[in-house]
RODRENKE-587297 format. One record per residue (C-alpha): z, x, y; residue number from 0; residue in three letters. Coordinates in nm, 2 decimals. Example, Ala and Ser with C-alpha at 12.3 -4.5 7.8 and 13.67 -1.06 7.14 Angstrom:
# residues 2
<atom><c3>0.78</c3><c1>1.23</c1><c2>-0.45</c2><seq>0</seq><type>ALA</type></atom>
<atom><c3>0.71</c3><c1>1.37</c1><c2>-0.11</c2><seq>1</seq><type>SER</type></atom>
This chain:
# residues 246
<atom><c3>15.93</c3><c1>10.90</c1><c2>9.31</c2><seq>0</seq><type>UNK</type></atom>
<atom><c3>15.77</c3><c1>10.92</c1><c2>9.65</c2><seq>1</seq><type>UNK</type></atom>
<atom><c3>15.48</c3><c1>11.11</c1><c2>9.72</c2><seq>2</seq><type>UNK</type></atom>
<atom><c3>15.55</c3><c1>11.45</c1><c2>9.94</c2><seq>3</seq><type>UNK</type></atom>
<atom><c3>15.28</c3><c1>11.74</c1><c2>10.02</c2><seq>4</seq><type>UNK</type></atom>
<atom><c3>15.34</c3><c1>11.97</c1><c2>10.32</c2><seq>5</seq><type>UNK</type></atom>
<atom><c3>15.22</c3><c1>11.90</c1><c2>10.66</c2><seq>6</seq><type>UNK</type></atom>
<atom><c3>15.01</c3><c1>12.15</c1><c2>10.64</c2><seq>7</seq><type>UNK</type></atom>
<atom><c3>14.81</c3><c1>11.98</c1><c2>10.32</c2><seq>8</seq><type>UNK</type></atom>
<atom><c3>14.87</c3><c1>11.70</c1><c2>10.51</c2><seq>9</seq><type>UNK</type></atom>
<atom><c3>14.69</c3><c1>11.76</c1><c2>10.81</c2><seq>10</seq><type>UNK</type></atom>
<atom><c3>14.43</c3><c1>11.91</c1><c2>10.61</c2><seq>11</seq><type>UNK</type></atom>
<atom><c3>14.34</c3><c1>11.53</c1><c2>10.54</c2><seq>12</seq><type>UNK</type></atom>
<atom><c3>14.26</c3><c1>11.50</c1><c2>10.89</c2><seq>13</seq><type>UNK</type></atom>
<atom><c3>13.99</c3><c1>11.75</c1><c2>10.82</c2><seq>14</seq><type>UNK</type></atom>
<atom><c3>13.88</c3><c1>11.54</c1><c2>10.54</c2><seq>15</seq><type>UNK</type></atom>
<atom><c3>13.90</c3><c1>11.21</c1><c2>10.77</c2><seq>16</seq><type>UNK</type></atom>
<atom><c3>13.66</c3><c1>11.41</c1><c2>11.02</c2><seq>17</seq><type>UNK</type></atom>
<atom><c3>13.39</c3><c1>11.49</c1><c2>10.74</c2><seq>18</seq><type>UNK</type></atom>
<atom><c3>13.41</c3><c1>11.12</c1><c2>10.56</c2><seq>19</seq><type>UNK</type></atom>
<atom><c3>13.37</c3><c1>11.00</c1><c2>10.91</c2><seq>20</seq><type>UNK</type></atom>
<atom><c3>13.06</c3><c1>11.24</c1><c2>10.96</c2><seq>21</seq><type>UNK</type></atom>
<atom><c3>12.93</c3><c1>11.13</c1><c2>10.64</c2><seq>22</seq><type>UNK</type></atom>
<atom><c3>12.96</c3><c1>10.74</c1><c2>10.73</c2><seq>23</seq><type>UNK</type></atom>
<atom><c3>12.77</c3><c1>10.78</c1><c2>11.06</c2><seq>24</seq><type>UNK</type></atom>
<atom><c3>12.46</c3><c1>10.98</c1><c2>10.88</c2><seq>25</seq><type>UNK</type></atom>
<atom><c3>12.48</c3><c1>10.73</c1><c2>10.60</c2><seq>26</seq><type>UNK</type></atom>
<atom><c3>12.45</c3><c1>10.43</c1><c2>10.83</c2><seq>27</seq><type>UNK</type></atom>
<atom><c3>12.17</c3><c1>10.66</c1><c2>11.07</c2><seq>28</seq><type>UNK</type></atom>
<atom><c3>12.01</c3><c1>10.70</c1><c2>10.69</c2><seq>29</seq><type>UNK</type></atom>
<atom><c3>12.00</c3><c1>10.36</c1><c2>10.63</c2><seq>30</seq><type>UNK</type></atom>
<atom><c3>11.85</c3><c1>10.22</c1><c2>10.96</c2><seq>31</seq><type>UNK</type></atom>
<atom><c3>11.60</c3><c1>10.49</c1><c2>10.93</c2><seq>32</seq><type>UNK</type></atom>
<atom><c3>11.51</c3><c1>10.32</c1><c2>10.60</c2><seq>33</seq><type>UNK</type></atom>
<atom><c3>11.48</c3><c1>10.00</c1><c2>10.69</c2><seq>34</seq><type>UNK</type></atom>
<atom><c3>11.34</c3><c1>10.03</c1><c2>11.05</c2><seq>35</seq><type>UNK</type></atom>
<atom><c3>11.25</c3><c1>9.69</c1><c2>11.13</c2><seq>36</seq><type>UNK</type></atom>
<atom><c3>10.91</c3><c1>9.88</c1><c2>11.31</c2><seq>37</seq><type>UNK</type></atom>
<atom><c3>10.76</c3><c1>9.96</c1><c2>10.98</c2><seq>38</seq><type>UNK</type></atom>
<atom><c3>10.90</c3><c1>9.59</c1><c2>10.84</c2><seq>39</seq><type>UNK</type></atom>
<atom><c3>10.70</c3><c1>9.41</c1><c2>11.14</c2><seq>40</seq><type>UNK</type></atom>
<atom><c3>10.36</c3><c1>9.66</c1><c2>11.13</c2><seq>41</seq><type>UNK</type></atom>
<atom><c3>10.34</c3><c1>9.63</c1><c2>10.71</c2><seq>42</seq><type>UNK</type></atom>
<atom><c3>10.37</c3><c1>9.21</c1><c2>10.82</c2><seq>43</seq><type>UNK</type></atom>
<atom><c3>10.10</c3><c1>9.24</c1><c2>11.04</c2><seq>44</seq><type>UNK</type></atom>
<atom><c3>9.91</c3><c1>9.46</c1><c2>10.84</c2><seq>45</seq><type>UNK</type></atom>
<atom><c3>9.93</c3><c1>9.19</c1><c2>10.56</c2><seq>46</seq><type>UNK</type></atom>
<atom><c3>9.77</c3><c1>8.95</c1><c2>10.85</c2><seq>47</seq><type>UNK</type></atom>
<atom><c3>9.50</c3><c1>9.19</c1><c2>10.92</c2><seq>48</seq><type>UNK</type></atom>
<atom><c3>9.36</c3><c1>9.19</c1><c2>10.60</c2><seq>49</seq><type>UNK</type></atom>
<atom><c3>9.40</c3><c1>8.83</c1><c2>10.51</c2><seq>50</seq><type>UNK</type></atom>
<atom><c3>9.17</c3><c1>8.84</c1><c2>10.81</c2><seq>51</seq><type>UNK</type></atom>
<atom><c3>8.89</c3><c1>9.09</c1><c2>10.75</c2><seq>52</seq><type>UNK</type></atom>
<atom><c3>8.92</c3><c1>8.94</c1><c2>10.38</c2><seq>53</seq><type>UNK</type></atom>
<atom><c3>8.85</c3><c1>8.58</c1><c2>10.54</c2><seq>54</seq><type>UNK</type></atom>
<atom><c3>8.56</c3><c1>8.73</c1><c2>10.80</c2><seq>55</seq><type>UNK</type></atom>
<atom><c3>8.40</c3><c1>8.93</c1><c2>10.52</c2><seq>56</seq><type>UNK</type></atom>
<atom><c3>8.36</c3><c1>8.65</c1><c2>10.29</c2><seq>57</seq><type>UNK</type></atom>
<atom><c3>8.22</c3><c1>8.43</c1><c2>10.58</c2><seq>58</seq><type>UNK</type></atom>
<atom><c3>8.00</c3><c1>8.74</c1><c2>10.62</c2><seq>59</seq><type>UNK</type></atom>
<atom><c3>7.90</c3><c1>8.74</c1><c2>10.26</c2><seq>60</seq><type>UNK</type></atom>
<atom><c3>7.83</c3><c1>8.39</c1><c2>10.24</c2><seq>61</seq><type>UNK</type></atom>
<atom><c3>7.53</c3><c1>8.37</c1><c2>10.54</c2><seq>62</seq><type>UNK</type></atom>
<atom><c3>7.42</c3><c1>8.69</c1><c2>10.44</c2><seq>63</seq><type>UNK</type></atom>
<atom><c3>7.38</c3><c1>8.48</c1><c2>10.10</c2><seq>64</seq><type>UNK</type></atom>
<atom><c3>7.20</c3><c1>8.18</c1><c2>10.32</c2><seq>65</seq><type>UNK</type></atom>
<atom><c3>6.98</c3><c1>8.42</c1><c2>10.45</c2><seq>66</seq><type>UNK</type></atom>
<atom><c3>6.89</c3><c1>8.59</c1><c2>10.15</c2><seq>67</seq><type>UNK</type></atom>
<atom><c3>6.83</c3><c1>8.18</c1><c2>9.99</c2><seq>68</seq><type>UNK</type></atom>
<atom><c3>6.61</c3><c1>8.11</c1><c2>10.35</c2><seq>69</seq><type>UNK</type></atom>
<atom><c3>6.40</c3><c1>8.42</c1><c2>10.29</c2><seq>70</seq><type>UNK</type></atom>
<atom><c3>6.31</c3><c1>8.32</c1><c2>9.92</c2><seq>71</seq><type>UNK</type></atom>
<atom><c3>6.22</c3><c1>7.98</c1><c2>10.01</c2><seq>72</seq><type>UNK</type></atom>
<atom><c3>6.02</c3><c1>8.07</c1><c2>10.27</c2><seq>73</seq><type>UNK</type></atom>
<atom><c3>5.87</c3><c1>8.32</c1><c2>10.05</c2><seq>74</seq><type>UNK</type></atom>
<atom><c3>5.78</c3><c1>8.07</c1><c2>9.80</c2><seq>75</seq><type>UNK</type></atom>
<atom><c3>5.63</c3><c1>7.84</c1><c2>10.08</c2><seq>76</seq><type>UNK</type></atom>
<atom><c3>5.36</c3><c1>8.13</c1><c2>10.18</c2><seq>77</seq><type>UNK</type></atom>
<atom><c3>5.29</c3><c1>8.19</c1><c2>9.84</c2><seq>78</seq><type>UNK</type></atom>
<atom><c3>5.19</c3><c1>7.81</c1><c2>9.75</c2><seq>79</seq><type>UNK</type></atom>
<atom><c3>5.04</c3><c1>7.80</c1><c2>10.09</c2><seq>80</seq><type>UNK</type></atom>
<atom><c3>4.82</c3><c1>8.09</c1><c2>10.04</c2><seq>81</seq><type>UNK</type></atom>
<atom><c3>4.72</c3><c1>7.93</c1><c2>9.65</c2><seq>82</seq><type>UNK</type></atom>
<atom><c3>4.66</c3><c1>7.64</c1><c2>9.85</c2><seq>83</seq><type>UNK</type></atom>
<atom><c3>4.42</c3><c1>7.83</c1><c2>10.07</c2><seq>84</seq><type>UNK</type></atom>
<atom><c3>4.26</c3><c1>7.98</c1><c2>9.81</c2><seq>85</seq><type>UNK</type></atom>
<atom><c3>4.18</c3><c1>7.63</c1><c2>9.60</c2><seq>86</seq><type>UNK</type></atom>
<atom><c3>4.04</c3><c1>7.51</c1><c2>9.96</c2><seq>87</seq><type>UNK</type></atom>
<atom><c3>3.82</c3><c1>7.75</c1><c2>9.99</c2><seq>88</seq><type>UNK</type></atom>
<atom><c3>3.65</c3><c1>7.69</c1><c2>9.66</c2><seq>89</seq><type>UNK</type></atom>
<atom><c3>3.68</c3><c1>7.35</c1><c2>9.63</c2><seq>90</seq><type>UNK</type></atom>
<atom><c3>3.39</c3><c1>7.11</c1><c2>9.70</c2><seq>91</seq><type>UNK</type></atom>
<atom><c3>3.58</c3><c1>6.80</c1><c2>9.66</c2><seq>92</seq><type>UNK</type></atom>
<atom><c3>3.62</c3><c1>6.61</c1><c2>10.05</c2><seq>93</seq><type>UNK</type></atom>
<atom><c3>3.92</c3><c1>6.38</c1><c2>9.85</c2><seq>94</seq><type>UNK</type></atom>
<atom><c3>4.06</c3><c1>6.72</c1><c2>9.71</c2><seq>95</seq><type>UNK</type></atom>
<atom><c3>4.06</c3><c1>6.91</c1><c2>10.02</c2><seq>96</seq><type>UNK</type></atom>
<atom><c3>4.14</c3><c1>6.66</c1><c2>10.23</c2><seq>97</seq><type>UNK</type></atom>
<atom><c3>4.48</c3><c1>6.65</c1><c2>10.03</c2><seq>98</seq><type>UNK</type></atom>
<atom><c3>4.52</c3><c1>7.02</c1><c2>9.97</c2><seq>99</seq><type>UNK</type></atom>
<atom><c3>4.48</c3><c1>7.08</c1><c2>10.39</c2><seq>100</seq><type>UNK</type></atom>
<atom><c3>4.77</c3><c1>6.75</c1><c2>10.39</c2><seq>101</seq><type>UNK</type></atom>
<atom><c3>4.99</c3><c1>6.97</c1><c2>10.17</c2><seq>102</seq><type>UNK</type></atom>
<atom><c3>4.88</c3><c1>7.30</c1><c2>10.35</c2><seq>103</seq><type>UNK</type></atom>
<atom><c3>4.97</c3><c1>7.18</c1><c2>10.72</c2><seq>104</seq><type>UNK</type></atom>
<atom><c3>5.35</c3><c1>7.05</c1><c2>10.52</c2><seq>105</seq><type>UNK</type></atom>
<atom><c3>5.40</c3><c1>7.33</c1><c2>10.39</c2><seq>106</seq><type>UNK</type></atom>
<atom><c3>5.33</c3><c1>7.54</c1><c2>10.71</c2><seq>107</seq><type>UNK</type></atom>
<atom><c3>5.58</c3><c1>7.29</c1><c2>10.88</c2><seq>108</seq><type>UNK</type></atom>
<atom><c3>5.85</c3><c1>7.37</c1><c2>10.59</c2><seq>109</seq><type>UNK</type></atom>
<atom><c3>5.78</c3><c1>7.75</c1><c2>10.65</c2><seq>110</seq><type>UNK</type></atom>
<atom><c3>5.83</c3><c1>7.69</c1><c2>11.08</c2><seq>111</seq><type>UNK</type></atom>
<atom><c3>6.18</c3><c1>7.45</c1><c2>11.00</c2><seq>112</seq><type>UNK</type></atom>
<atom><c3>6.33</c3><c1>7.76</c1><c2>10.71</c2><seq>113</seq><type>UNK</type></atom>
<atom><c3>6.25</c3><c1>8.04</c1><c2>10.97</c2><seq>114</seq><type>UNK</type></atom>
<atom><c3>6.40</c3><c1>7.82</c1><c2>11.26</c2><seq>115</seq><type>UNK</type></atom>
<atom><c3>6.68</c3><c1>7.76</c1><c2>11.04</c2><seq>116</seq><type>UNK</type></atom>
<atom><c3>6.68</c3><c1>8.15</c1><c2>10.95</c2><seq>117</seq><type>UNK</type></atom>
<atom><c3>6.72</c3><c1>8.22</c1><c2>11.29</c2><seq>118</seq><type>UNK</type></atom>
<atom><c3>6.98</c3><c1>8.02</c1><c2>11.35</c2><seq>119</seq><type>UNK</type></atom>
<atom><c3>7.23</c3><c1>8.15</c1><c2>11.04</c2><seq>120</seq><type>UNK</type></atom>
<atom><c3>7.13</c3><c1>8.53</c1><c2>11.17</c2><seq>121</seq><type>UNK</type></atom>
<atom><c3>7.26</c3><c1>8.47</c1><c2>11.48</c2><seq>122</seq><type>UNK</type></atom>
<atom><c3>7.55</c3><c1>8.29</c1><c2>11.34</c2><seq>123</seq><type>UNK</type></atom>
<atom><c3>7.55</c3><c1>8.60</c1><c2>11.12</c2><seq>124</seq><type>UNK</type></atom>
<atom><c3>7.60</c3><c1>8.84</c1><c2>11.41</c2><seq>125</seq><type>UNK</type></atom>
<atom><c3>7.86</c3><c1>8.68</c1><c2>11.53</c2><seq>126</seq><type>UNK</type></atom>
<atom><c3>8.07</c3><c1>8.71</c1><c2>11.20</c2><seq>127</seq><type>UNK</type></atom>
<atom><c3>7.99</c3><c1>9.04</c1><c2>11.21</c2><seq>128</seq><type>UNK</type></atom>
<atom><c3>8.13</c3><c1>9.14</c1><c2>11.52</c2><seq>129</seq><type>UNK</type></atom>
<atom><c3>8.43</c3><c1>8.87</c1><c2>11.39</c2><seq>130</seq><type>UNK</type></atom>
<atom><c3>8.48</c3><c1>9.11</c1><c2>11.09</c2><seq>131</seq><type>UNK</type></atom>
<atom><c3>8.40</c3><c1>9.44</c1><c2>11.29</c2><seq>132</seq><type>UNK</type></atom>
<atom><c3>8.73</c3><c1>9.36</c1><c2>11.54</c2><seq>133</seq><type>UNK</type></atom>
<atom><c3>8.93</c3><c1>9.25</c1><c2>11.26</c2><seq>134</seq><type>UNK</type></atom>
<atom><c3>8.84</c3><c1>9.58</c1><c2>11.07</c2><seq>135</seq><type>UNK</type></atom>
<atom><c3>8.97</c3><c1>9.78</c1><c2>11.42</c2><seq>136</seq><type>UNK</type></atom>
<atom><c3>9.26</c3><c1>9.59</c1><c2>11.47</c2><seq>137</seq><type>UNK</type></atom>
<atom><c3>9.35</c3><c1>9.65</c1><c2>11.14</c2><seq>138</seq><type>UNK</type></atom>
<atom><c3>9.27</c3><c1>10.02</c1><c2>11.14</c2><seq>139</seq><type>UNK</type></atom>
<atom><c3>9.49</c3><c1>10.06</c1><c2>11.42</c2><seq>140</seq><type>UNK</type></atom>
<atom><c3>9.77</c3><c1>9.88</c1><c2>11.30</c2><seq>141</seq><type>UNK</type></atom>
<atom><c3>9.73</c3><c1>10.08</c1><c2>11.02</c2><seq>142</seq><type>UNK</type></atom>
<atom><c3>9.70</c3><c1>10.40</c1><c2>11.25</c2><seq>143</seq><type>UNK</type></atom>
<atom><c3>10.01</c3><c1>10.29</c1><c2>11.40</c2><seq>144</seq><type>UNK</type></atom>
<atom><c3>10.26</c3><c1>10.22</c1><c2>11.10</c2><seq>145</seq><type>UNK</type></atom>
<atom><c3>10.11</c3><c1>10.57</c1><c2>10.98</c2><seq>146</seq><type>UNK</type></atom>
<atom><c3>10.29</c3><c1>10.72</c1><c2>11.31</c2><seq>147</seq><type>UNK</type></atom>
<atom><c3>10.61</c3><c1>10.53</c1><c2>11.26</c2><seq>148</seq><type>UNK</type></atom>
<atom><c3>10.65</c3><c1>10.62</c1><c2>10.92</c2><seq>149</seq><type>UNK</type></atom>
<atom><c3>10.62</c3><c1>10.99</c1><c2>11.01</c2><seq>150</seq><type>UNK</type></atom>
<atom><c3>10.84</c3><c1>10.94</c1><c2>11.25</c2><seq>151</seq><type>UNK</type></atom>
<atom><c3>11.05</c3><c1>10.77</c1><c2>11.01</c2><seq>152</seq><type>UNK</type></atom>
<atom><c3>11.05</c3><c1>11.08</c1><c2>10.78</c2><seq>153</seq><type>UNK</type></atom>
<atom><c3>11.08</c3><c1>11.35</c1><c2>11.07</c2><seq>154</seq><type>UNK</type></atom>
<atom><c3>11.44</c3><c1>11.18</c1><c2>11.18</c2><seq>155</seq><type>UNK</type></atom>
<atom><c3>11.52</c3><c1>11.15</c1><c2>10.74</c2><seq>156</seq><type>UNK</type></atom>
<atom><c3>11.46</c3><c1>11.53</c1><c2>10.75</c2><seq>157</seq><type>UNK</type></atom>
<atom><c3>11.74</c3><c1>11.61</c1><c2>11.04</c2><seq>158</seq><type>UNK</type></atom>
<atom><c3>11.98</c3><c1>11.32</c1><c2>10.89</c2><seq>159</seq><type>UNK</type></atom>
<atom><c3>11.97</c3><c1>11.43</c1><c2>10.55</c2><seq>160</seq><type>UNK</type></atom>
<atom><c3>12.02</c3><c1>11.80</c1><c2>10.66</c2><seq>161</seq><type>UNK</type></atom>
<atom><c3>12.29</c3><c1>11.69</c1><c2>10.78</c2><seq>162</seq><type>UNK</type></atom>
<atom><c3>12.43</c3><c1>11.48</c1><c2>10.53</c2><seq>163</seq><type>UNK</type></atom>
<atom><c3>12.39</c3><c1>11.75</c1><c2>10.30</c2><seq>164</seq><type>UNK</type></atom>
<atom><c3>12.58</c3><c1>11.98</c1><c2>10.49</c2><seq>165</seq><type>UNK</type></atom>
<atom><c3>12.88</c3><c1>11.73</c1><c2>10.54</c2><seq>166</seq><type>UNK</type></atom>
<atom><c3>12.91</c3><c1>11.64</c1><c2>10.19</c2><seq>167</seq><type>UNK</type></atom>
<atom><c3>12.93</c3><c1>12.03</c1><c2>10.14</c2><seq>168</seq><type>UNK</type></atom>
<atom><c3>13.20</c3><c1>12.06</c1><c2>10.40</c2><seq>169</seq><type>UNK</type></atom>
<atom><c3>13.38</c3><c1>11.77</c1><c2>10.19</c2><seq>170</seq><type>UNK</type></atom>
<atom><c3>13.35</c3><c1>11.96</c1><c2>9.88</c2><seq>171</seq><type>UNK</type></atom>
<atom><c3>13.56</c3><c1>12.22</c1><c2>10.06</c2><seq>172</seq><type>UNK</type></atom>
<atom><c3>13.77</c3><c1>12.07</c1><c2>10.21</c2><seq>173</seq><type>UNK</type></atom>
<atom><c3>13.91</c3><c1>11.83</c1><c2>9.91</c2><seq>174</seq><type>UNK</type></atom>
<atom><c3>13.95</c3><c1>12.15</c1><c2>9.73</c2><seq>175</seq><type>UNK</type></atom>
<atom><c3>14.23</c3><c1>12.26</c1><c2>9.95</c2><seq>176</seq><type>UNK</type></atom>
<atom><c3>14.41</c3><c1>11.97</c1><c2>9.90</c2><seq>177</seq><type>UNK</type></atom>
<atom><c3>14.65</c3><c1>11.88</c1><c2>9.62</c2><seq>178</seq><type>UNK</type></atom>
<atom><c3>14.55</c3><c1>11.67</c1><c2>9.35</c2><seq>179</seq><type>UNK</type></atom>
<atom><c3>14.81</c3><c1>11.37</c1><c2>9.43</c2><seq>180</seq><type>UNK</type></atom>
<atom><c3>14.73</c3><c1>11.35</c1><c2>9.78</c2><seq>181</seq><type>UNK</type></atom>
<atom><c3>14.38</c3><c1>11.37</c1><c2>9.73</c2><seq>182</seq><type>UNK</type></atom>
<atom><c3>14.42</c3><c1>11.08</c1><c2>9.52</c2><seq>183</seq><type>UNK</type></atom>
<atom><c3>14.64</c3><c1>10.85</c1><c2>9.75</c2><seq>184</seq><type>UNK</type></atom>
<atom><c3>14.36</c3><c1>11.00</c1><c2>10.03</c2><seq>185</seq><type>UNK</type></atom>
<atom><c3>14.06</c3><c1>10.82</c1><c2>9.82</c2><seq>186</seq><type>UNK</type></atom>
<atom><c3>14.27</c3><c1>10.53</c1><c2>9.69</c2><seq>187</seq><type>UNK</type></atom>
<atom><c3>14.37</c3><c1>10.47</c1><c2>10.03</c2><seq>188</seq><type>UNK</type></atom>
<atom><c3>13.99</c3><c1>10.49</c1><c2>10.16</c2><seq>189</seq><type>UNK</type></atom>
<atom><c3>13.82</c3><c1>10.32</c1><c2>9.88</c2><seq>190</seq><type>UNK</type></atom>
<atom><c3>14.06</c3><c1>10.01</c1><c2>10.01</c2><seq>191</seq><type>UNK</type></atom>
<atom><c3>14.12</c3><c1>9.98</c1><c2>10.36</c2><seq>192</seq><type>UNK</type></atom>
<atom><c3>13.79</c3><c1>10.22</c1><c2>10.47</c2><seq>193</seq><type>UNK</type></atom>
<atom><c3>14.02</c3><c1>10.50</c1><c2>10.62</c2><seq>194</seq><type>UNK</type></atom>
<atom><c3>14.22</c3><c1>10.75</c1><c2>10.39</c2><seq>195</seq><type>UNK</type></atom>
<atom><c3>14.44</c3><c1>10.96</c1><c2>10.68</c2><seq>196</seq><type>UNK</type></atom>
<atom><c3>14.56</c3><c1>10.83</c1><c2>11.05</c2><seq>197</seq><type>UNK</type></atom>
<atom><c3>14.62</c3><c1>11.06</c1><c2>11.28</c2><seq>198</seq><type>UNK</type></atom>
<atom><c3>14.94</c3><c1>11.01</c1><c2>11.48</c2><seq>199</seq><type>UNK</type></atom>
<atom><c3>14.85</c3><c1>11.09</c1><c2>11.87</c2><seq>200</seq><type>UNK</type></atom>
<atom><c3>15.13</c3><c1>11.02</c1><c2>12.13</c2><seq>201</seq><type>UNK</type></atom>
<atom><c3>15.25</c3><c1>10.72</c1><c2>11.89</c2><seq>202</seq><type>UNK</type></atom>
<atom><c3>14.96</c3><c1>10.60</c1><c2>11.86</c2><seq>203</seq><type>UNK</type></atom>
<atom><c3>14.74</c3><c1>10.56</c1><c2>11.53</c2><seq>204</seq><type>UNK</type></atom>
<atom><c3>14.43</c3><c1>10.67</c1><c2>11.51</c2><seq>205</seq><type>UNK</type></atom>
<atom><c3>14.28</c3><c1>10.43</c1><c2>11.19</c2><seq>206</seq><type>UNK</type></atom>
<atom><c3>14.41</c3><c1>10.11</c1><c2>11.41</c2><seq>207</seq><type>UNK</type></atom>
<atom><c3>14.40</c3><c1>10.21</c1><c2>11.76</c2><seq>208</seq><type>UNK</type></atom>
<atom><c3>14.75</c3><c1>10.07</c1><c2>11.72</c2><seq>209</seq><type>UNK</type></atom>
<atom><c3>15.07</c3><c1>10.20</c1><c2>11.90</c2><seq>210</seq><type>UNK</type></atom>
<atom><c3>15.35</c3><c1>10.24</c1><c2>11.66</c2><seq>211</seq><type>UNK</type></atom>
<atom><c3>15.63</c3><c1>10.02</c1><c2>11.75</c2><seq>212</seq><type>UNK</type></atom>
<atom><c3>16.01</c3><c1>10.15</c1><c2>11.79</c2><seq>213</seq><type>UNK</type></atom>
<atom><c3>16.14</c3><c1>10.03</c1><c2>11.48</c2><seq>214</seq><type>UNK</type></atom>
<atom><c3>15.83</c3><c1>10.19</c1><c2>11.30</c2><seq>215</seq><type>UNK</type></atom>
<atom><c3>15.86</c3><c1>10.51</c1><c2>11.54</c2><seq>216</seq><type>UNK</type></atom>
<atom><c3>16.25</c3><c1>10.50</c1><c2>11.39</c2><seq>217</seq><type>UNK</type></atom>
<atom><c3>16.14</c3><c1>10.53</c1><c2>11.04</c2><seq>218</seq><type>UNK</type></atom>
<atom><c3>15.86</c3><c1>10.80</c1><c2>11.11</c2><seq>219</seq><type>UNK</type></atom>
<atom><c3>16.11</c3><c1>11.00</c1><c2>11.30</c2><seq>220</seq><type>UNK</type></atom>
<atom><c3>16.37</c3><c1>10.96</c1><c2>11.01</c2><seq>221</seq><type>UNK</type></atom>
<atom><c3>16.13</c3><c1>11.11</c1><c2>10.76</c2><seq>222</seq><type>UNK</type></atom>
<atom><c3>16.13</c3><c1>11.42</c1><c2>10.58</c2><seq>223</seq><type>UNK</type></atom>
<atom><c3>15.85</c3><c1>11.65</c1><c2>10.72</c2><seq>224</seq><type>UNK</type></atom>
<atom><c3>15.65</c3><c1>11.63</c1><c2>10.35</c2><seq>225</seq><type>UNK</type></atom>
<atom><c3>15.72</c3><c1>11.29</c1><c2>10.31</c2><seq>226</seq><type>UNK</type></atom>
<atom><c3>15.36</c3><c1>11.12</c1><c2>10.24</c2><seq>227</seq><type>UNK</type></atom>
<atom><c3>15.39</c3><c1>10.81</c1><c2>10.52</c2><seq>228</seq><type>UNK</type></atom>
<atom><c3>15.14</c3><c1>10.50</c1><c2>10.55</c2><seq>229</seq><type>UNK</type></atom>
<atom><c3>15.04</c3><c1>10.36</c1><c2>10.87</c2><seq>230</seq><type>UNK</type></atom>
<atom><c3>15.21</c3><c1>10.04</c1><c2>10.90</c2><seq>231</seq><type>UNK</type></atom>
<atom><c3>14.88</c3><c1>9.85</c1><c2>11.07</c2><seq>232</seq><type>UNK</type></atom>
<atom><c3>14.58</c3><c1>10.03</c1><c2>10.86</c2><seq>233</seq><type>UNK</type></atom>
<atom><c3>14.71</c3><c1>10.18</c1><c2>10.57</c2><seq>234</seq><type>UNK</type></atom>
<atom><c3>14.58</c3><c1>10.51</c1><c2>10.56</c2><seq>235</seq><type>UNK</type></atom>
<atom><c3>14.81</c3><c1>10.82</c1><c2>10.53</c2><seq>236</seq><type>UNK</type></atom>
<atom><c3>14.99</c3><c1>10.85</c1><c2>10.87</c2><seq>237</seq><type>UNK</type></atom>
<atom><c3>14.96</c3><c1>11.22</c1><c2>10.91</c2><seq>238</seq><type>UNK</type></atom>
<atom><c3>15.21</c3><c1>11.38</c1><c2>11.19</c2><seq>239</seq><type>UNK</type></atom>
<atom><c3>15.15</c3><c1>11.69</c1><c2>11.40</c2><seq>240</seq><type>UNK</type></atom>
<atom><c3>15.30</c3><c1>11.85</c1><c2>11.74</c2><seq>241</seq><type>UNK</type></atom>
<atom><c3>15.11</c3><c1>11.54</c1><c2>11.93</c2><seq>242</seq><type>UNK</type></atom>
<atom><c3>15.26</c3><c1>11.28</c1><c2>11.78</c2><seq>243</seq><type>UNK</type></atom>
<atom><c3>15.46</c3><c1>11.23</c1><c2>11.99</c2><seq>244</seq><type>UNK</type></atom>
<atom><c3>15.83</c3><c1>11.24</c1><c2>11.79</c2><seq>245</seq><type>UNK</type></atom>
């Protein structure tokens, strides 16, 4: 038996269209909020950013570790220099002293080449420094950055989901105006094709965008007022009111 509701239930689904509709847009705004490609891009290049200050801080580390080894050699130098000095001064051997002022005058030359090299690994030291100090920056502001867009991000959720809230409630009242049946055809309808009711304006379907042809104008026309049509081109419930255009 065919399906027949009133055309008043029936336009009701138009009112059900418009909320399913609403609730589709602020699904699909949810959704790009979600996955704002912003937010994708700045957590990418915060990944970068501390691969690099990772990378700068462990060159850091390892010439503030040189430095550390250069000072304790040249530590131990003075101390066997100054032992050195020491045995010289008490020693009344010309072969002995002649060596220990030898060793004394190398090992003073070793101090002058570690503290030359010293210098050189603190400068290069310096300049990883100020490497590590810009990556820390450009990584704090990155970071800065993605904190904004995220807030952002959550600011537009608040509105969107307000309003999805408030359109699903709408649905909920709506749907309990209509009759069971139809309701069902209605969300068989949409679950398939993506649109449950068409509204028919000056011959025209709304689901499609799809003028009705005469034939199929013939048939709508020959209908009972509660007969429960389809639209011929998308499916959905062809609903009828004073602008169809009969």
């Amino acid at each position: 038996m065919a399906l027949t509701a009133s055309p008043e239930d029936q336009r009701r689904l138009l009112d059900l269209q418009d909320v399913d509709t609403r609730i589709r847009q602020f699904e699909h705004k949810e959704r790009l909020l979600l996955d704002d490609p912003e937010i994708a891009a700045s957590d990418d290049a915060l990944v970068g950013h501390d691969r690099t200050v990772l990378e700068r801080l462990g060159a850091v580390d390892d010439l503030q570790a040189e430095v550390r080894r250069i000072e304790a050699d040249v530590q131990t130098v003075e101390a066997r220099a100054k032992r050195n000095r020491e045995r010289l001064q008490q020693t009344s051997d010309a072969k002995t002293a002649t060596a220990m002022e030898h060793e004394i005058a190398s090992l003073d030359k070793r101090r002058g080449d570690l503290e030359d090299i010293e210098l050189e690994v603190m400068e290069r030291l310096e300049v990883a420094e100020a490497a590590l100090a810009g990556a820390r920056a450009a990584a704090e502001e990155e970071r800065a950055r993605r904190g904004r867009l995220a807030t952002a991000r959550d600011q537009g959720l608040v509105g969107v989901r307000d309003e999805l809230e408030a359109a699903r409630s709408d649905r909920t009242r709506v749907e309990a105006t209509i009759p069971a049946d139809l309701l069902a055809l209605y969300e068989r309808q949409r679950a398939r094709y993506g649109l449950g009711a068409s509204h028919l304006t000056r011959r025209m379907s709304s689901a499609s965008g799809v003028e009705l042809t005469s034939a199929e104008l013939y048939e709508v026309r020959a209908a009972a007022p509660d007969a429960v049509l389809l639209c011929p081109s998308s499916s959905a419930i062809l609903v009828r009111t004073e602008d169809s255009g009969l």
